[in-house]
C-alpha positions in Angstrom: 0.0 0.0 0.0 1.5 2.9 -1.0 1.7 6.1 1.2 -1.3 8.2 -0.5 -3.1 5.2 -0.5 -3.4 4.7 3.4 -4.1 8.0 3.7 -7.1 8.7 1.7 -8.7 8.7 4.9 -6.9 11.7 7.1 -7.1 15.5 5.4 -5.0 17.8 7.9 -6.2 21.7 7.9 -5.4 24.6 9.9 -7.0 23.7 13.3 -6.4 20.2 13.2 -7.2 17.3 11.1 -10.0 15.4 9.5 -10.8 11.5 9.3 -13.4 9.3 7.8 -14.0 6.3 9.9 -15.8 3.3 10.0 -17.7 2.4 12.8 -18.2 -1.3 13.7 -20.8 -1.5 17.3 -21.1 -3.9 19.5 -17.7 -5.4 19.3 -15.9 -8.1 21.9 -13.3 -4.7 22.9 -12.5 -1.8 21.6 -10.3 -1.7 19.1 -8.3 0.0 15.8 -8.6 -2.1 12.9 -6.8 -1.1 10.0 -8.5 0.7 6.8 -11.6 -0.5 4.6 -11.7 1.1 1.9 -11.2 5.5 2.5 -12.5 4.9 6.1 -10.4 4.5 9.5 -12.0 1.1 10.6 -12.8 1.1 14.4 -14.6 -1.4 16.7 -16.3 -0.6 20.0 -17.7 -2.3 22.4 -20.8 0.0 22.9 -24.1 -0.5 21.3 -25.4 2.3 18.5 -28.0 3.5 20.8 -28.6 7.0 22.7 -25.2 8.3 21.3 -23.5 5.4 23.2 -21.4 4.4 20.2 -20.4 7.9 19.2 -19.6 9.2 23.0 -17.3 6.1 22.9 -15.6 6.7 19.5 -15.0 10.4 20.3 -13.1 9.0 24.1 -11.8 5.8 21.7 -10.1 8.6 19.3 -9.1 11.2 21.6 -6.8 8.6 23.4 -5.5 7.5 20.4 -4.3 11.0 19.1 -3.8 11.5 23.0 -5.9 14.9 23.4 -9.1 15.6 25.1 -12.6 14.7 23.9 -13.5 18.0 23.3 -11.2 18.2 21.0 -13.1 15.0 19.0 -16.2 16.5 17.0 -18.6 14.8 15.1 -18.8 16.4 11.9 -21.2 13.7 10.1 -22.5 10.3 10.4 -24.4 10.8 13.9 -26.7 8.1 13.1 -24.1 6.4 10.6 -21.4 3.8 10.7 -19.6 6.2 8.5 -18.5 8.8 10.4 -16.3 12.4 9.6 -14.6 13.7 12.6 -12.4 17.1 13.3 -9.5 16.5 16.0 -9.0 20.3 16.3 -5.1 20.8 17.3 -3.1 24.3 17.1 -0.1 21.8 16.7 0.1 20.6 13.3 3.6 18.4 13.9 2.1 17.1 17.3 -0.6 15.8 15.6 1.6 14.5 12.4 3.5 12.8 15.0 0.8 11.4 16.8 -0.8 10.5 13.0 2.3 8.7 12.5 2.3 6.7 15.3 -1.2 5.4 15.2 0.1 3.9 11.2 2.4 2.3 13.3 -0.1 0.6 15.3 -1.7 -0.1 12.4 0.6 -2.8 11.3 -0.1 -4.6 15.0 -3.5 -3.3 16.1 -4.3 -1.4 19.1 -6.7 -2.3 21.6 -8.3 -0.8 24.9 
């Protein structure tokens, strides 16, 4: 996979950055799974009712960019397994660095 291709899925800006993810419910743990097709694939263990899945995917990301859940917003995809989230961040390199570490897990999976 070349280095476009795996990120189809992350669009930095000037606050922050942008990622499409895929949201699987009701899984055994939470967990990063790698990318399916231009979407972040993640599982959680929460169910997709009363905002319980998307509460959890906003914590889920916000430890995995290491930043608080504020900073996680739900841009689109409320009600969808396809969501678009903005991880706003003044610190552009922080956040490459933090990008760059989560490809790394990427390769071995990261779980919580």
């Amino acid at each position: 996979m070349s280095s476009s291709e795996s990120l189809r899925w992350v669009t930095f800006c000037d606050d922050g950055l942008l990622l499409n993810v895929y949201i699987q419910p009701r899984a055994s743990k939470n967990q990063l799974c790698g990318i399916q097709g231009d979407a972040l694939k993640i599982r959680l263990t929460s169910p997709p009712v009363d905002g319980a899945a998307n509460k959890l995917c906003r914590e889920f990301v916000a430890e995995l960019f290491k930043t608080s859940k504020s900073s996680v917003i739900i841009l689109s995809g409320e009600t969808s397994r396809h969501k678009r989230l903005k991880i706003v961040g003044s610190n552009g390199e922080l956040l490459r660095s933090q990008l760059s570490t989560l490809l790394e897990t990427l390769n071995i999976g990261h779980t919580h």
